[in-house]
C-alpha positions in Angstrom: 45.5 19.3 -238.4 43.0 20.6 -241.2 40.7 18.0 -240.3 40.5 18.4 -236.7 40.2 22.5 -236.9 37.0 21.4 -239.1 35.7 19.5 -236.3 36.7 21.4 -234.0 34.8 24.3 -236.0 31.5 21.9 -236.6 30.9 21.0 -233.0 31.2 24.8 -232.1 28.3 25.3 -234.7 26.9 22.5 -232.9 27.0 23.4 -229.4 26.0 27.3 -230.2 23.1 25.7 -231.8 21.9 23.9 -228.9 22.6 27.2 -226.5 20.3 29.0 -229.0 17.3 27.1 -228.8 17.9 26.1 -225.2 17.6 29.9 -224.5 14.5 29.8 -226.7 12.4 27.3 -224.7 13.4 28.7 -221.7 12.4 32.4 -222.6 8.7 31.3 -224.8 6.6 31.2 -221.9 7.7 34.9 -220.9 7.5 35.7 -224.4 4.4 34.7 -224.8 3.2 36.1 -222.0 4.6 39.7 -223.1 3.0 39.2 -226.5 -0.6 38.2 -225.3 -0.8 40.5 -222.5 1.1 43.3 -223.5 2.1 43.4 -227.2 -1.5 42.1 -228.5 -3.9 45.0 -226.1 -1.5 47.7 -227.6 -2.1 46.7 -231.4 -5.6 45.7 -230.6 -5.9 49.5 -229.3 -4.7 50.5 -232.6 -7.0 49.0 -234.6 -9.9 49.6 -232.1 -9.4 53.6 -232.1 -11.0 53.8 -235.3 -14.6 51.9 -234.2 -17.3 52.9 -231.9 -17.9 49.9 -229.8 -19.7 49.8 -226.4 -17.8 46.9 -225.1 -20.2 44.9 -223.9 -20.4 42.5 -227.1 -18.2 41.1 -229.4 -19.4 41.6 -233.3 -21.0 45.0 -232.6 -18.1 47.3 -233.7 -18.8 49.7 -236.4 -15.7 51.0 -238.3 -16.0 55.0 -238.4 -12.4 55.8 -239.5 -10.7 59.1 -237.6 -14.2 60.1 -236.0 -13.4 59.2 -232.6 -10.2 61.7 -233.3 -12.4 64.0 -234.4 -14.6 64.0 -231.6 -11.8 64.5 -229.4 -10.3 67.3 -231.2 -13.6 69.7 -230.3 -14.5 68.1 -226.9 -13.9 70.6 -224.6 -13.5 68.4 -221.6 -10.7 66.3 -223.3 -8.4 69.8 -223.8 -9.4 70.4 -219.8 -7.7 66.8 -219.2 -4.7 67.1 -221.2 -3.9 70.5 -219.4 -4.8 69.3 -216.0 -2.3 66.2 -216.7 0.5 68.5 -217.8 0.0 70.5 -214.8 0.2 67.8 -212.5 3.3 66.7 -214.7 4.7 69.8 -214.2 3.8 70.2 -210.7 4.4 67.1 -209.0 7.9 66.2 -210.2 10.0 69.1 -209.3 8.2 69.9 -206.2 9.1 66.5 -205.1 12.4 66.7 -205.9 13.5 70.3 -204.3 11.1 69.5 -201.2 12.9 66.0 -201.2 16.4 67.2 -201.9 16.3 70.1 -199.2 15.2 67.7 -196.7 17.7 65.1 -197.5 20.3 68.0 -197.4 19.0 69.2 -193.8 19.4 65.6 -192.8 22.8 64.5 -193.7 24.4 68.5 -193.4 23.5 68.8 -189.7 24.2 65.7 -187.4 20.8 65.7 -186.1 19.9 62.6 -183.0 16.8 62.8 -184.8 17.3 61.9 -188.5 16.1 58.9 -188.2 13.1 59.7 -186.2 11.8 62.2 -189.2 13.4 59.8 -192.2 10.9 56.8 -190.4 8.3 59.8 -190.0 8.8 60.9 -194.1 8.7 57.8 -195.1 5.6 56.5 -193.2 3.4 57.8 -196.4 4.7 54.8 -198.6 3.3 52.0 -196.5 0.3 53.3 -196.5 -2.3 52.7 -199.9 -2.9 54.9 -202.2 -6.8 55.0 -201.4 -6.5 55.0 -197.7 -3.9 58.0 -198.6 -6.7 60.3 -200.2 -9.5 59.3 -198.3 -7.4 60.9 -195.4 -6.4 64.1 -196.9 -10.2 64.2 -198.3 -11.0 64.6 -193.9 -8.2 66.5 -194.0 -9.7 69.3 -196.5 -13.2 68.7 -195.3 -15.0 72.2 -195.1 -16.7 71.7 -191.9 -15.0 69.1 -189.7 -11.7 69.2 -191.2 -8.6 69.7 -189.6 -6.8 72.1 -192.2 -10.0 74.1 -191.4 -9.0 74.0 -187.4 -5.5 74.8 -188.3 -6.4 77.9 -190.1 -9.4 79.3 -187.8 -6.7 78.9 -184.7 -4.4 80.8 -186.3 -6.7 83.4 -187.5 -6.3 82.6 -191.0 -10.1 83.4 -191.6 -10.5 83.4 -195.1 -8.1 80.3 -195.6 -10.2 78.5 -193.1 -13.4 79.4 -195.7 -12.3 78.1 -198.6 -14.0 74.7 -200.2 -10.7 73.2 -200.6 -11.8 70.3 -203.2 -15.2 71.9 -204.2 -14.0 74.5 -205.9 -12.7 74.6 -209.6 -10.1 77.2 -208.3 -8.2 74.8 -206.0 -9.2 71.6 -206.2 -6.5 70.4 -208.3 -3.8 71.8 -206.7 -5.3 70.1 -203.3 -5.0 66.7 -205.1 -1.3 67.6 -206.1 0.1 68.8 -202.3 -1.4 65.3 -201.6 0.4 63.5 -204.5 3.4 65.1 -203.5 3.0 64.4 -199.7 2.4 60.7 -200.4 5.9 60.0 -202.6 8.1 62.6 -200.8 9.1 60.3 -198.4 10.5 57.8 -201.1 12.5 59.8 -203.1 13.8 61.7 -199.9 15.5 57.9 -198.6 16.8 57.9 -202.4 18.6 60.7 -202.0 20.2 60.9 -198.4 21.8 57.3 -199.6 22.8 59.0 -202.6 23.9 62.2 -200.6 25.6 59.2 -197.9 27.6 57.4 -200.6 29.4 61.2 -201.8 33.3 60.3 -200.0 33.6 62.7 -197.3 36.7 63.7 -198.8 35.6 65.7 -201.4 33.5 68.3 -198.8 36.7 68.1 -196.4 38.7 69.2 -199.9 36.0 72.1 -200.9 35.9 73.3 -196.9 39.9 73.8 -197.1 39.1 76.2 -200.3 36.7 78.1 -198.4 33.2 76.8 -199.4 30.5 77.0 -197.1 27.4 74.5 -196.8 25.3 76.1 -199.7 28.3 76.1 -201.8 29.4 72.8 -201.2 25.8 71.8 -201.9 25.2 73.3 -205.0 29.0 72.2 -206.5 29.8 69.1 -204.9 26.4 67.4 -203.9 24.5 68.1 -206.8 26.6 67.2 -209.4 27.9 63.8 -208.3 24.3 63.1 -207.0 23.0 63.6 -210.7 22.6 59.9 -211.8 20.1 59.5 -209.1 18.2 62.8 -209.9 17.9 61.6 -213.3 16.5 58.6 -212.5 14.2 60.2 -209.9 12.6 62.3 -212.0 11.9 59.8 -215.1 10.5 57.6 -212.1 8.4 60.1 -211.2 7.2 61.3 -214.7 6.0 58.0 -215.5 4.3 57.2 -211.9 2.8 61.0 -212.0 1.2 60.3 -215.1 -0.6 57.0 -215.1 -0.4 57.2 -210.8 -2.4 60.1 -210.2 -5.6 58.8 -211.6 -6.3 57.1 -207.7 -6.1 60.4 -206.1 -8.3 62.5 -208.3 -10.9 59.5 -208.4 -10.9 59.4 -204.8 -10.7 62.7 -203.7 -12.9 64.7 -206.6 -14.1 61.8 -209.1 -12.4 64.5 -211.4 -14.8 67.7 -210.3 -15.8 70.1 -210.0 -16.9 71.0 -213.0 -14.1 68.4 -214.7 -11.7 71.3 -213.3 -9.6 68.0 -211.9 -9.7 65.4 -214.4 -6.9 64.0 -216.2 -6.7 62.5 -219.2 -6.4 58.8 -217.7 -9.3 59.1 -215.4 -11.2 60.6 -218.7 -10.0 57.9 -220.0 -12.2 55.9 -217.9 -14.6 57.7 -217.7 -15.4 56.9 -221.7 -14.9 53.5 -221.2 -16.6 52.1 -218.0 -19.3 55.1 -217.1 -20.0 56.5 -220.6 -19.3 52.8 -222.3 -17.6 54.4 -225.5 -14.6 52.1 -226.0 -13.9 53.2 -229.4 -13.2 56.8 -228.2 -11.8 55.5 -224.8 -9.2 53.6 -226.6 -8.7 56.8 -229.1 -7.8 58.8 -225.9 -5.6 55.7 -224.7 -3.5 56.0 -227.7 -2.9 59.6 -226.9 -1.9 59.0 -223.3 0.9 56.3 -224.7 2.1 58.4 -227.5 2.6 60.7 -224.2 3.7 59.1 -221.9 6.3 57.5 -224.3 7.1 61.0 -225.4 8.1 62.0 -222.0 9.9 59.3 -221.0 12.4 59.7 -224.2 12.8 63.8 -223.7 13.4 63.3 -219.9 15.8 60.6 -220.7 17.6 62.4 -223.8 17.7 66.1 -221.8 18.6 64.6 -218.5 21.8 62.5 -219.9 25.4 63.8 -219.2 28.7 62.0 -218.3 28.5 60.4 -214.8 30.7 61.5 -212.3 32.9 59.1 -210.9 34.2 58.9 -207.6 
């Protein structure tokens, strides 16, 4: 008996062997694809932070140490970025997801013939691209041939029908972001009427019998077992916000006027490709990561609580 629990035991240690590697060879080539093309840039942007290089030749970068972080620390127009990328981070996400989650409630509360009509409608937005997308609201907010400028001379709106929508430093940021919002409204909207969908009818048929109305049922029974999917919605949007907003505002303003509309990802490029300062570039690339990765563990940690099960 000892002698077969020994073998027993050694062709265990065998066959776990052979699972190991076999696991191995079949997971290198995505492993080395992840380390190449995603691992490597991000220590290679580590160690390139602290050069000026122009990119356009290997062997030409001088070592300079923290100047490229000191540079940054008094450029003016690298402040303007980071507090035009907050604001759009601010912005964007709950705007999206009260506009979103009113709508969805409006759709799934009242039996409308209709829903699907507007959901189709909503959701139209996130077939079309993102460049198409801002070249249309750029006609849109057109001072002299554009239609938000027909919309507000017909209704009399005479001063609103005057203003330089995306030429001035005052509003040309917040024009970019009713457009950002516009374009992923209708995704996040679908998310939410299947969440909303999915919520057994009993539990509104239960809170109805104790007297609740529509708002309260809303705010004590929909919200809270819809949370997981808020959660979700907003870290998806954080992260899209952030790195996805640099299309619109390169479209629509090239990040004017006046730098009142960049952000720090399209002054990002701006270093590297127009200015050809890759060694500052990639300083300012480190900052947007240490960010982004910031944001996406706070809106994680402060957005966890125990699911509701159902």
């Amino acid at each position: 008996p000892l002698t077969v629990k020994r073998s027993t035991s050694r062709g265990e240690k065998v066959k776990e062997k052979g699972r190991v590697w076999f696991l191995l060879v079949c997971t290198s080539p995505a492993l080395l694809l992840y380390l190449i093309f995603f691992l490597y840039p991000i220590l290679k942007a580590f160690s390139m932070a602290f050069y000026r290089w122009s990119g356009m030749s290997s062997g030409t970068e001088v070592f300079i140490g923290l100047d490229n972080f000191r540079t940054m620390w008094g450029d003016a127009i690298f402040w303007t970025s980071l507090k035009n990328s907050f604001i759009v981070m601010l912005i964007v996400p709950a705007a999206t997801i009260v506009i979103a989650l009113f709508l969805a409630a409006l759709l799934t509360m009242f039996r409308l013939k209709e829903k699907y009509y507007y959901r189709t409608v909503l959701f139209f937005p996130n077939v079309l691209s993102v460049v198409v997308i801002s070249i249309l609201w750029s006609f849109i907010y057109h001072p002299t041939m554009g239609i938000l400028k027909s919309v507000f001379s017909v209704l009399g709106l005479r001063k609103l029908s005057e203003v330089v929508w995306l030429g001035s430093p005052d509003t040309a940021l917040y024009a970019v972001l009713v457009t950002i919002i516009w374009a992923g409204l209708g995704f996040y909207l679908i998310l939410f009427i299947a969440g909303i969908e999915g919520i057994p009818v009993q539990f509104y048929e239960a809170s109805a019998i104790d007297g609740a109305g529509r708002v309260r049922q809303f705010f004590f029974v929909t919200l809270p077992l819809l949370w997981e999917v808020l959660r979700v919605s907003f870290v998806l949007l954080i992260a899209n916000v952030f790195y996805g907003s640099f299309v619109y505002v390169q479209v629509m303003t090239n990040g004017g006027p006046n730098w009142s509309t960049v952000t720090l990802v399209n002054y990002l490029y701006y270093q590297a490709f127009k200015n050809f300062n890759m060694g500052y570039a990639t300083a300012i690339g480190l900052v947007v990561f240490a960010i982004g990765v910031t944001l996406a563990f706070l809106s994680n940690r402060l957005s966890r609580r125990d699911a509701v099960e159902y």
